[in-house]
C-alpha positions in Angstrom: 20.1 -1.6 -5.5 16.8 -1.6 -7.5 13.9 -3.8 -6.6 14.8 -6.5 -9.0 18.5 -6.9 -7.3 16.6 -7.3 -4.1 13.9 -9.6 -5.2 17.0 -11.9 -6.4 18.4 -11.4 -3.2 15.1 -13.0 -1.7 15.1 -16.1 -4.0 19.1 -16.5 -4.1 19.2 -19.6 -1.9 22.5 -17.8 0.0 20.0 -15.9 2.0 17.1 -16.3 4.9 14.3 -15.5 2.6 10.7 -15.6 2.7 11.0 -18.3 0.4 12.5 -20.8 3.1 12.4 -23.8 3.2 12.3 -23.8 -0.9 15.2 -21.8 -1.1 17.4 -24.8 0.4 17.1 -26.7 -2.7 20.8 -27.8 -4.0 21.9 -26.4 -7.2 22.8 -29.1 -9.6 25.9 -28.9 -11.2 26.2 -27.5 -14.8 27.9 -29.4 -17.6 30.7 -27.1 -18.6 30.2 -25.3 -22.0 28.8 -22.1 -23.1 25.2 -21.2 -22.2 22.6 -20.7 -24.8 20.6 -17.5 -24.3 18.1 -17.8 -27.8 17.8 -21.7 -28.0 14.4 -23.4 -29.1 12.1 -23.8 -25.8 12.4 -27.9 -27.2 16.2 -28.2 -26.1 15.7 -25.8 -23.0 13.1 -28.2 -21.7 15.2 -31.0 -22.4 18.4 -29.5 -20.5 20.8 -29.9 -23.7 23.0 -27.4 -25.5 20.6 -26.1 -28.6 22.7 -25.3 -31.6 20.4 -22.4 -32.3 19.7 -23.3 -36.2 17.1 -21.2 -37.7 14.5 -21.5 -38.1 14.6 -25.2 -36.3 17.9 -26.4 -34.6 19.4 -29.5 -35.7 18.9 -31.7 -32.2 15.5 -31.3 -32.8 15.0 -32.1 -36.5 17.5 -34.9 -36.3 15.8 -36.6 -33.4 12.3 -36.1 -35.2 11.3 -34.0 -31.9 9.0 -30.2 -33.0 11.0 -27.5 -32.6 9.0 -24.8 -31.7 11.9 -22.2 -32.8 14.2 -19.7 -30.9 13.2 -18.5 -27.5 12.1 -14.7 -27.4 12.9 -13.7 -23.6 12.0 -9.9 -24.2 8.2 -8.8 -22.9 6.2 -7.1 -25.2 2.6 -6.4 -24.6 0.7 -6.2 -28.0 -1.6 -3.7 -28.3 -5.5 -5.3 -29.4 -5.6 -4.4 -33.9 -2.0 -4.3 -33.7 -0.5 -6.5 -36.8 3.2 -7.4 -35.8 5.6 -8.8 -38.5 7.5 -12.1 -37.6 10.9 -10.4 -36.4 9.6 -8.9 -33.6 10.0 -10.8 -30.8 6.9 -11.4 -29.5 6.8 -13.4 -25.9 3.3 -14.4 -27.2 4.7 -17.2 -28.8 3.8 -20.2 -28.7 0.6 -19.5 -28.9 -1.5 -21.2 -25.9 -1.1 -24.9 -26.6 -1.6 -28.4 -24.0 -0.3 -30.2 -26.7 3.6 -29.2 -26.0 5.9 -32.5 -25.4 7.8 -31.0 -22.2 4.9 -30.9 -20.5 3.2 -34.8 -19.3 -0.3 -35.2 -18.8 -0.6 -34.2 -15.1 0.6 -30.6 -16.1 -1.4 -30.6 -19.2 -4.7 -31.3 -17.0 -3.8 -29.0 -14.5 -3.1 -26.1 -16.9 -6.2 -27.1 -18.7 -8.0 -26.7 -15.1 -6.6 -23.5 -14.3 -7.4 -22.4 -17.6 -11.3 -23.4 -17.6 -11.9 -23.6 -13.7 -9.2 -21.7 -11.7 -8.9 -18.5 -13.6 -12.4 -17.7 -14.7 -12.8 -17.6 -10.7 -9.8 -15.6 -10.1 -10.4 -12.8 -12.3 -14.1 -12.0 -10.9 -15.4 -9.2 -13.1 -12.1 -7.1 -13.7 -9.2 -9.3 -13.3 -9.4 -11.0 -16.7 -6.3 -9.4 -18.5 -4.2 -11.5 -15.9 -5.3 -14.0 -15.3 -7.1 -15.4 -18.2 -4.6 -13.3 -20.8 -1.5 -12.8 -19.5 -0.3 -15.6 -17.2 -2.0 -18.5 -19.0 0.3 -17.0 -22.4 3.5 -16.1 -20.1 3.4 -20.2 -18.5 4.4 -20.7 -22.5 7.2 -19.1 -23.1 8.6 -19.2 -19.3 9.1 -22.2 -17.1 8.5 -20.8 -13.5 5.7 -19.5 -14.3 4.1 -22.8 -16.1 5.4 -24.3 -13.0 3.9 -21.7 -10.9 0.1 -21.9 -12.5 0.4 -25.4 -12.2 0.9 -25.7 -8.4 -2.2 -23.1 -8.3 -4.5 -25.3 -10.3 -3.1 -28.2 -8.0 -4.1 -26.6 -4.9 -7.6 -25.3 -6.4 -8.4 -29.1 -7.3 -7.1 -31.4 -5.0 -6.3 -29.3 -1.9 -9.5 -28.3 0.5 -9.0 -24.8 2.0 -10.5 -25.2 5.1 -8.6 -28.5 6.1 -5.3 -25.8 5.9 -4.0 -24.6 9.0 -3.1 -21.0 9.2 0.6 -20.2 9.6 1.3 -16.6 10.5 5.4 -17.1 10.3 7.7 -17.3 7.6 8.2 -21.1 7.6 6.9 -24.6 6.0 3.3 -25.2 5.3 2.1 -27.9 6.9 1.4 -30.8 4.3 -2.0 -32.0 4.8 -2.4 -34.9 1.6 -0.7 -36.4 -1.2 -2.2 -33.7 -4.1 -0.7 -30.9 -1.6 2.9 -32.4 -1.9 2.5 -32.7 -5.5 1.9 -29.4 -5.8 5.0 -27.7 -3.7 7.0 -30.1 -6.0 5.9 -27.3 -8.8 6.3 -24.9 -7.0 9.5 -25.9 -5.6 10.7 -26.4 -9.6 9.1 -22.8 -9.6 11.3 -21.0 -7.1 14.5 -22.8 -8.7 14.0 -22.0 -12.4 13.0 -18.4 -11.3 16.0 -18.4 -9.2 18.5 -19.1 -12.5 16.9 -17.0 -14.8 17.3 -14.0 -11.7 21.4 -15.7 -12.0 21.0 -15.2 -15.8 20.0 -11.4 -15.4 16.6 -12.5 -17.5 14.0 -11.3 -15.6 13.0 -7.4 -15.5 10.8 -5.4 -13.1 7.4 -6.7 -15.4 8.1 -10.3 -15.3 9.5 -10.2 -11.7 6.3 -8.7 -10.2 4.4 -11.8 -12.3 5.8 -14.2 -10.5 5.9 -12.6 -7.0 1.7 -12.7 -7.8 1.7 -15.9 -8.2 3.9 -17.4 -5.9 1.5 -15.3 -3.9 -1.2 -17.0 -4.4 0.1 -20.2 -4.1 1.3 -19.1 -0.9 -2.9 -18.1 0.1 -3.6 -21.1 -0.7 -1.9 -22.8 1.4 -2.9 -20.6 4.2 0.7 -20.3 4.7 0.6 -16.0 5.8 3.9 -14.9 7.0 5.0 -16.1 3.1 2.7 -14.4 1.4 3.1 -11.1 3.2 6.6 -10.7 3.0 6.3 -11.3 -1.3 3.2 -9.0 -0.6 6.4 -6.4 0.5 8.5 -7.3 -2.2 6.1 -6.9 -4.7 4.9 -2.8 -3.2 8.7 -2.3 -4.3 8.7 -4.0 -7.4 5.7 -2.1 -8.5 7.2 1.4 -7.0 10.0 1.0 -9.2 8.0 0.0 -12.1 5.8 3.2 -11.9 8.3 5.6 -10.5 8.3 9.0 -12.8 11.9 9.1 -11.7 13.2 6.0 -12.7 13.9 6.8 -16.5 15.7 3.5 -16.7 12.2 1.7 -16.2 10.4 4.0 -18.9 13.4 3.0 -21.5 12.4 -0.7 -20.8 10.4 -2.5 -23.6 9.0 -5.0 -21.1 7.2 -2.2 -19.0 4.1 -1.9 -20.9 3.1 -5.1 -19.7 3.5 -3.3 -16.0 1.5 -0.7 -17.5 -1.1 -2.3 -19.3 -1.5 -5.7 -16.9 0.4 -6.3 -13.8 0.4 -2.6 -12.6 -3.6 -2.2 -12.1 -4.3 -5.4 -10.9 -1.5 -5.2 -8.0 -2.2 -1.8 -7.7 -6.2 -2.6 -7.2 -5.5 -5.5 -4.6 -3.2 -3.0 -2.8 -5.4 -1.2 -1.3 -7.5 -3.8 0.8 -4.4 -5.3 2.2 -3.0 -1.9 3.1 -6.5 -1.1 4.8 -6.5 -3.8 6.7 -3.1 -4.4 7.3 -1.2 -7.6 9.0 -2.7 -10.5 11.0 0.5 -9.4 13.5 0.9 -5.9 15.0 4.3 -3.7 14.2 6.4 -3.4 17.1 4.8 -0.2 19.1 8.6 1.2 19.1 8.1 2.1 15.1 6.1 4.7 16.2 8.3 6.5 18.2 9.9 9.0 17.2 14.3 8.3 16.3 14.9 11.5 18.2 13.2 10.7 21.6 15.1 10.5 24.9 16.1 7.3 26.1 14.3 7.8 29.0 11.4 9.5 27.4 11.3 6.2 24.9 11.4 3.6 28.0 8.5 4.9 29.2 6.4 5.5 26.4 7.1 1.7 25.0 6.4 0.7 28.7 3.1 2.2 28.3 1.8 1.6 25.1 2.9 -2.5 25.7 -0.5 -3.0 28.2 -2.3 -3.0 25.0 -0.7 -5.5 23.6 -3.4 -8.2 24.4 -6.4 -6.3 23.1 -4.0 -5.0 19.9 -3.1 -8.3 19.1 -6.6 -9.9 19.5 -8.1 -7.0 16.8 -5.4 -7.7 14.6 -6.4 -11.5 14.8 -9.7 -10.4 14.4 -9.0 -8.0 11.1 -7.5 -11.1 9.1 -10.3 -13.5 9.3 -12.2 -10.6 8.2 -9.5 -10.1 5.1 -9.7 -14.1 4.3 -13.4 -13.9 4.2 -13.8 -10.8 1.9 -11.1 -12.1 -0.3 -13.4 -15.3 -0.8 -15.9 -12.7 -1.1 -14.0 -10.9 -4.1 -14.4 -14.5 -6.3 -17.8 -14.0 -6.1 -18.6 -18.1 -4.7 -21.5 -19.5 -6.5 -21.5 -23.0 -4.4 -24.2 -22.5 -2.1 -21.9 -25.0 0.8 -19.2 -22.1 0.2 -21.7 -19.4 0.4 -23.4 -20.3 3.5 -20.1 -20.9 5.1 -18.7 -17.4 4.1 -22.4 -15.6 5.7 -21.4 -17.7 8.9 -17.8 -16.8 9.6 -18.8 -12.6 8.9 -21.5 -12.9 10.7 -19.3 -14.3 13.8 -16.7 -12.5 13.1 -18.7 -8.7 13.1 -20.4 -10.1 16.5 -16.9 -10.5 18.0 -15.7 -7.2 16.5 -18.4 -5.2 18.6 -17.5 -7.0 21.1 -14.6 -6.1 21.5 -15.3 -3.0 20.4 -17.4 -2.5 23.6 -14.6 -3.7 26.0 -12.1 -2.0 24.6 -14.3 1.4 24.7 -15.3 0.6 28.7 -11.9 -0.2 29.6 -9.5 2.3 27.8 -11.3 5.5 26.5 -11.0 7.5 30.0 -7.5 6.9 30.3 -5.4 10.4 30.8 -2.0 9.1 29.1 -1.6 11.0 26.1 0.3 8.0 24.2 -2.9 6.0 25.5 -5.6 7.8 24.0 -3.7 7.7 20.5 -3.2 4.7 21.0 -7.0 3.5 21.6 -8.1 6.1 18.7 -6.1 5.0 16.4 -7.1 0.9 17.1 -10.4 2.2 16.8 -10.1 3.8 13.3 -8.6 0.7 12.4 -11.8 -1.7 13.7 -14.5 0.7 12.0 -12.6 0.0 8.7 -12.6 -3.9 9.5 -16.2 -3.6 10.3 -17.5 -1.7 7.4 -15.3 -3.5 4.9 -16.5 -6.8 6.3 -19.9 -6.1 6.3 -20.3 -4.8 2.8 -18.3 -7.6 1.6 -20.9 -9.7 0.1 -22.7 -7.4 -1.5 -22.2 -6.2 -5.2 -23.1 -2.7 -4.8 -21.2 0.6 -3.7 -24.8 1.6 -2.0 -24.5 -1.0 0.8 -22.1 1.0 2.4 -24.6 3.9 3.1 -26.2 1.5 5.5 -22.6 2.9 7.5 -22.7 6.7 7.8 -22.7 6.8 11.9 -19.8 4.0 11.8 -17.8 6.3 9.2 -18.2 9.8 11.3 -16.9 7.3 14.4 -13.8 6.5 12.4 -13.1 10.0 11.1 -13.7 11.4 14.6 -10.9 8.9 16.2 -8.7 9.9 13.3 -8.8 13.2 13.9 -7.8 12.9 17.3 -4.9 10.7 15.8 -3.8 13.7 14.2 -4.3 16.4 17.2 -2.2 13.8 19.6 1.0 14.0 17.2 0.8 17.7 18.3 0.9 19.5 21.7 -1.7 22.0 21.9 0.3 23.8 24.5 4.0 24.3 22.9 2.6 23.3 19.0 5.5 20.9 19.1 5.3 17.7 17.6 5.0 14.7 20.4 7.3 11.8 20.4 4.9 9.6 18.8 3.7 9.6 15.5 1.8 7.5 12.6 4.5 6.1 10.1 3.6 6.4 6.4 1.4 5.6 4.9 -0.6 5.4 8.8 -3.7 7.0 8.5 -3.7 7.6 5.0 -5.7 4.7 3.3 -8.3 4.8 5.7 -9.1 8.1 5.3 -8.7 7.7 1.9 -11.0 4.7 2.1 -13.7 7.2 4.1 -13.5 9.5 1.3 -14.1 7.1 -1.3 -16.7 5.1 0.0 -18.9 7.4 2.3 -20.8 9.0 -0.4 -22.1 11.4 2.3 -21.0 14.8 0.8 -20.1 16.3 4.2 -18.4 13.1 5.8 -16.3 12.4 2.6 -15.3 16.0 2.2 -14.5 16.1 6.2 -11.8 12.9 5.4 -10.5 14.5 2.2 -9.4 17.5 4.5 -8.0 15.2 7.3 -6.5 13.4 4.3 -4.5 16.9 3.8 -3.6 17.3 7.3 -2.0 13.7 7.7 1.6 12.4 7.2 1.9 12.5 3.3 2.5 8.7 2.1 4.9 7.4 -0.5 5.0 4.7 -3.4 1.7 3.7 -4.2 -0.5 5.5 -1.8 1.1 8.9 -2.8 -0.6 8.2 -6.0 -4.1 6.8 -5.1 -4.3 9.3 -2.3 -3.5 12.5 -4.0 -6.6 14.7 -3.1 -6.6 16.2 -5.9 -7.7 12.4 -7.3 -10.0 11.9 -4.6 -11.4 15.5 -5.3 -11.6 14.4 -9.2 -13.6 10.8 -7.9 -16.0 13.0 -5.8 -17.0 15.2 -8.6 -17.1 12.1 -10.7 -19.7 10.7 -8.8 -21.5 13.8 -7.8 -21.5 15.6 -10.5 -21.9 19.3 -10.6 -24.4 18.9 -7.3 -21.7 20.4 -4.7 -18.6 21.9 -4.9 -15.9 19.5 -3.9 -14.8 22.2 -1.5 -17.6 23.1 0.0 -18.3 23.2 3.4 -21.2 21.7 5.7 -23.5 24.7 7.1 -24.7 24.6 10.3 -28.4 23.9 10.1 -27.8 21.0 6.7 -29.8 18.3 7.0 -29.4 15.3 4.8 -28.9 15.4 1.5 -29.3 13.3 -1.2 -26.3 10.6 -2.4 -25.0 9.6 -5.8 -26.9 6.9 -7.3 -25.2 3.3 -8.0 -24.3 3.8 -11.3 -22.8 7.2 -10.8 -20.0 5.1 -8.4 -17.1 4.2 -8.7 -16.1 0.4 -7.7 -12.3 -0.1 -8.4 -9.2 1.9 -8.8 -6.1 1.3 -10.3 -2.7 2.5 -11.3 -2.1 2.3 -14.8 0.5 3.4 -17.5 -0.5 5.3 -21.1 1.5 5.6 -24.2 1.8 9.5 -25.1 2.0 10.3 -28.7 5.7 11.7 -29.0 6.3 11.9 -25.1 7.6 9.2 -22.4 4.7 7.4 -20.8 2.5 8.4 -18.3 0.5 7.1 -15.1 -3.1 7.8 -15.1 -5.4 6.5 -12.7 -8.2 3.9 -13.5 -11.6 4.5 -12.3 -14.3 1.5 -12.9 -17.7 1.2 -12.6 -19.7 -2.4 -12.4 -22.5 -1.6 -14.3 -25.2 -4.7 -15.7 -25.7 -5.6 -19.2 -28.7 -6.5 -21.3 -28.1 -9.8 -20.5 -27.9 -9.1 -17.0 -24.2 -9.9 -17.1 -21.8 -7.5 -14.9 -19.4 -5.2 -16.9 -16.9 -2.5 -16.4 -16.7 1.1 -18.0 -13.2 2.8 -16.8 -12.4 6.2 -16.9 -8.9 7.2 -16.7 -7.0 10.9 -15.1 -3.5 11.4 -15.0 -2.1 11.4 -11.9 0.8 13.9 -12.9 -1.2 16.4 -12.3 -1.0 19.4 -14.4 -3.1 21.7 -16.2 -4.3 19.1 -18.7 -6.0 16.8 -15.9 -8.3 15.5 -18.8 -8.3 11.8 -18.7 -5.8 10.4 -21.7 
């Protein structure tokens, strides 16, 4: 079943989904006759059988309505200089327009918001294709996803963040004012048209990952977390699929350069904060037992490991105030109110890290159960991460994180204890418990890419090797041989990237700002004569004349061959 199957699985409203309670809403009844696949977007809004004239259908011309001409459902990204003739199909049409008569007033405003206010603060400095490109131009041409953006620019206007409650569970926001029920009634009419074009078979991988992002973040906005998550899980599949080497079906698609070009690096970019930092609720310690244990054996181990539950469950709580405030941090807040607020709740939150921190440390590091001590270590490598990640949040440059070389050697330290506990020193058997991909992988990987120390960074690349290989994504953005290509990148030809520390070393010096690199993505590139291929994204943040911020990207293949030149 691929990923598409199963993300119609989630929004069929036969199932328990994450989309409860909105996937409870009653199917109307159809009037029987044949459906019209290529009918004018007039008569689809409308809900009446277009008779698919070209260029404009009769219903429309004879009612004096516009018809704005057959409905192209295919998903073609156009390349920038590229002149396309008329027959092709674009899903670019209409062109962006608030002046379309299935839309009233309230939705014009709203998409006129989100175009003007909402999106330019979404798309910080390297979101833009999405969010001021892409979606605005989808919302013409497909109703859930109009629907969608207008719920979004709802909730950005009339719906106050911090009077949200958070809800952790998969279950009803609560409704706090009259603008927040008028926006789940969009997004409501969201979920149900997606949920008959998914019937229709007319959404692909591309278009499917769209609207998971968006129902996404209306799901953020409302604070309402358990939701959000489990599309957050549906969308890491949706995007394997889409950049799978193996899947040749997805490479025949038409619709996946928009994946490739759009939607692929800007999930792909997001996707490594929230794997970093993880959930606001703790896996169940029995997913890191090993299937093969004794029953015995496993009874005792879960017995163990469950009198750190409290502590566990209080850093978790801890790590996802820290993930709300650095998203807010990620929109770059100009409102001084908003500002001032955000400076307070890291500020609080970082205190009540090291403290726990220090509890944690007095009460559990001189514990002799082996499960216990990986246990604690690998907690601790996950709170160094929070910490470092929270505390560099507000600032724009990659430099503010050298004020954290004692707090990286901490974490690496822990995680290479991680990694001696899955083995016994005595038999060199592997122990019952182990770290389930991707586990330690993308924080080491984040140690490696953002200690620019050249002996810390080249210490996690080598643990990196040594750890549980992970899949999807991360076995992409954590290939060393990447992270060995972003180290040289920002080093230069100073050190070899395989070089190792000497005994009496002393400090030495670290790349300069505009040598680093700020964001990576996944993206996919057109190959003259040849199927297309994923490279990896590397962007810097560099400032303009104008004292503007911009981005220069430099791409690698990540099928690494011999021809590891960027395309």
């Amino acid at each position: 079943m691929t990923a598409v199957q199963k993300f119609a699985q989630k929004v069929d409203g036969h199932h328990h989904d994450l989309l409860n309670p909105y996937s409870r809403l009653r199917r109307r009844r159809r009037t029987a006759h044949e459906k019209s696949r290529t009918g004018c977007m007039t008569c689809k809004a409308r809900k009446v059988k277009c008779d698919e004239t070209k260029p404009y259908c009769r219903r429309c011309t004879e009612s004096g309505r516009e018809c704005d001409g057959p409905i192209s459902s295919g998903l073609r990204f156009i390349h920038e200089g590229r002149t396309v003739s008329e027959g092709n199909g674009l899903f670019y049409r209409p062109e962006i327009s608030l002046a379309t008569p299935q839309h009233d007033s309230a939705e014009q405003r709203a998409f006129h918001h989100f175009l003007h206010r909402a999106a330019p603060v979404f798309a910080g400095v390297v979101d833009s294709p999405f969010w001021l490109d892409l979606v605005p131009r989808l919302a013409q041409s497909n109703p859930f996803v109009w629907d969608a953006v207008v719920s979004i620019s709802w909730l950005f206007e009339h719906v106050p963040y911090d009077r949200l409650v958070t809800n952790l569970d998969a279950r009803p926001a609560v409704i706090v004012s009259q603008g927040h029920r008028q926006a789940l009634q969009w997004y409501t009419r969201a979920i149900a048209s997606l949920r008959q074009h998914l019937e229709q078979g007319e959404v692909d991988a591309p278009l499917a990952l769209v609207s998971c992002i968006l129902f996404v973040s209306v799901e953020y906005q409302q604070r309402n977390i358990g939701n959000a998550l489990v599309l957050m899980e549906m969308g890491y599949k949706l995007l394997a699929q889409s950049i799978s080497a193996s899947s040749s079906r997805m490479q025949s698609l038409p619709n996946s350069s928009v994946v490739g070009e759009v939607v692929t690096p800007f999930f792909s970019r997001h996707a490594v904060l929230v794997a970093t930092l993880g959930s606001p609720l703790p896996p169940d310690w029995s997913c890191y037992v090993a299937e093969n244990t004794g029953t015995l054996q496993r009874t005792t181990l879960l017995a163990s490991l469950s009198t750190l539950d409290e502590p566990r469950a209080h850093l978790y709580s801890l790590t996802y105030r820290a993930h709300e405030v650095i998203r807010a941090e990620q929109l770059r807040p100009t409102e001084h109110r908003i500002i001032r607020l955000q400076r307070m709740k890291q500020e609080l939150i970082l205190q009540e890290l090291r403290q726990w921190e220090t509890a944690f440390v007095n009460k559990w590091s001189h514990d002799k159960r082996t499960e216990i001590l990986w246990a604690v270590s690998s907690l601790l490598v996950y709170c160094g991460v929070c910490y470092i990640w929270l505390s560099t949040c507000t600032s724009p440059l990659q430099t503010a994180f050298d004020d954290y070389m004692d707090r990286f050697a901490t974490i690496l330290k822990h995680a290479e204890k991680v990694l001696e506990y899955r083995v016994d020193s005595a038999t060199g058997r592997p122990r019952p418990i182990f770290t389930s991909a991707p586990g330690l992988v993308p924080h080491l990987y984040f140690c490696a890419t953002k200690c620019r120390d050249p002996w810390l960074r080249r210490q996690a690349l080598g643990l990196l090797q040594r750890a549980p290989a992970g899949d999807g994504l991360w076995a992409s953005v954590a290939n060393p041989k990447v992270i060995e290509k972003i180290i040289s990148i920002e080093e230069g030809e100073r050190y070899h990237v395989n070089s190792s520390q000497p005994k009496d070393a002393g400090p030495l010096p670290l790349p300069p700002e505009e040598n680093r690199i700020h964001h990576v993505a996944v993206v996919k590139k057109d190959v003259s004569g040849s199927a297309p291929r994923l490279a990896l994204q590397l962007s810097k943040c560099t400032a303009t004349p104008d004292r503007s911020k911009a981005t220069i990207s430099e791409n690698i293949w990540l099928d690494l061959g011999e021809d590891n030149e960027g395309p």
